[in-house]
C-alpha positions, 0 to 999 in steps of 0.5 A: 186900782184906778185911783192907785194908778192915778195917784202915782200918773199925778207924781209923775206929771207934778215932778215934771211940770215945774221945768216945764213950766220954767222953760215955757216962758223962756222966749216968748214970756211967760204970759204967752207960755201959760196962755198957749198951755190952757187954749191947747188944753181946752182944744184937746178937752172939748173933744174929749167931752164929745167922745165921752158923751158927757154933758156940762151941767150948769146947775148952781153946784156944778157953777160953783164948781168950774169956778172953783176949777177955775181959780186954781187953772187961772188964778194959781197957775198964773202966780206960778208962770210969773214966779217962774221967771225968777226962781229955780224950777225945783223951788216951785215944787217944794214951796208946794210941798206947803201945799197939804198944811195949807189944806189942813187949815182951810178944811178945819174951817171950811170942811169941819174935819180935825185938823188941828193939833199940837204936833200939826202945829209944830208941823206948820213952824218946821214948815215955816222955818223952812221957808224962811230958809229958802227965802234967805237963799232967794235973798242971796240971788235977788229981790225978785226971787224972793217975790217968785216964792212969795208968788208961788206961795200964793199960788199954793194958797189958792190950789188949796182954796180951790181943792176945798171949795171942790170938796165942799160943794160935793157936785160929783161931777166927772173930772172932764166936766169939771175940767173943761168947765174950768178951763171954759171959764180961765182961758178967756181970763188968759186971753184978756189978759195976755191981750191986756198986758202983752198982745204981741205974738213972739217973733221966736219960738224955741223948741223948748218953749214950742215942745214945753207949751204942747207938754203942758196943754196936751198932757199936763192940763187934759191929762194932769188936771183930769188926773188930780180932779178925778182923785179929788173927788174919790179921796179927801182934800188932804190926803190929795195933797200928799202927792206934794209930799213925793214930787219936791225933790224928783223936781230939784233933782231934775232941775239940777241934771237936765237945766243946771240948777244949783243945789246949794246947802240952803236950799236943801236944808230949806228943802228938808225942813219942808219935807219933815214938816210934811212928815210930822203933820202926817204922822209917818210916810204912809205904811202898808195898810195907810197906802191902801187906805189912801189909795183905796176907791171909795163908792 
């Protein structure tokens, strides 16, 4: 049941944070908006360790795995605050919803699991005509849009990296150390490299970037990333990635009613390909007995 209410917390969070994400950057840029996230978020973090009593190992499986945190907390998320400024927030989550395909592949090698067959591959052509759809959209709109998707692709890529080498180095370490670890690693990363490339303190602050910023840290990084490792680590990699399958269009759908973001018939043909892709590669949404599997705690 724990796991079960995790999993739907999760869709919840990832439907939101693509706007959040947008409107964090909008004034004091986007590196300063990703950096604010990931200092709050490890700030909120560390007393949660302390509350919880819990120690960081720092055993060569629990190093393995902050870096592995640490590529999707700095790595991906970074990617994904520069392409903000770019495209529209809804694109972020659909070019995401890629996100379970791309796992499939990396677990085939990395984890040995079956993942490979002649409808998953007709899943990953449905996947990448869509794709090709939204890139013709963003080509419409500008050379740099078409960069925001390939950067958020990019970013989908190294999640996907980053739930793997979890997986694969099996540490089973509580998600608030596995957190906090990573972010012990990223922020540093964030703040040499906002020093390196920005280094100036915003004159402005809206109040939407102000209230998006402490979104982000306080509940989509403590609360969101301890959420996703804590599922991580009783479901498999793929089977994680299925929250995608749920928060592409929650995210077009609120990008278009609260910031005005246009739906055009690319962008939804673009987002149904995506979205069928994702069906056919796994089989069907997931029926009764399939959601009580999937949600199921493991011991």
């Amino acid at each position: 049941m724990r796991v079960a209410l995790a999993f739907f917390a999760l869709v919840l969070l990832w439907s939101t944070t693509p706007l959040a994400i947008k409107w964090s950057g909008e004034g004091p840029g986007y590196l300063f908006g990703a950096m604010g996230r990931m200092v709050i978020g490890l700030a909120c973090m560390l007393p949660v360790l302390l509350v919880m009593r819990q120690k960081l190992p720092l055993t060569a499986k629990a190093l393995s795995t902050y870096l592995a945190v640490a590529l999707q907390i700095y790595g991906a998320m970074l990617s994904t605050y520069w392409a903000a400024q770019f495209i529209p927030s809804g694109w972020i989550s659909v070019i995401f919803g890629l996100t379970p395909m791309m796992t499939a592949l990396m677990a085939a090698v990395w984890l040995t699991e079956k993942s490979l067959s002649p409808t998953k591959i007709s899943a990953y052509l449905i996947g990448f005509s869509g794709l090709m759809v939204m890139f013709g959209s963003a080509l419409e709109i500008g050379r740099e849009s078409a960069l925001g998707i390939a950067a958020v692709m990019f970013s989908a890529f190294l999640q996907s990296a980053s739930s793997v080498w979890i997986k694969r180095v099996n540490s089973q370490l509580p998600a608030v150390c596995q957190v906090t670890g990573g972010l012990l690693i990223a922020v540093p990363l964030y703040l040499a490299t906002w020093f390196g490339m920005d280094g100036q303190w915003p004159e402005t602050l809206p109040v939407t970037s102000l209230v998006s910023i402490i979104y982000l840290g306080a509940i989509a990084t403590t609360v969101g990333f301890a959420l996703y490792y804590y599922v991580l680590t009783h479901l498999p990699a793929t089977q994680v990635a299925l929250i995608t399958l749920l928060t592409p269009i929650l995210s077009l759908l609120l990008g278009n009613a609260v910031n005005h973001e246009p739906l055009s018939s690319k962008v939804l043909t673009g987002t149904a390909l995506i979205m069928s892709a994702l069906l056919l590669h796994q089989g069907s949404l997931p029926g009764r007995k399939r959601q009580k599997a999937l949600l199921k705690k493991r011991v």
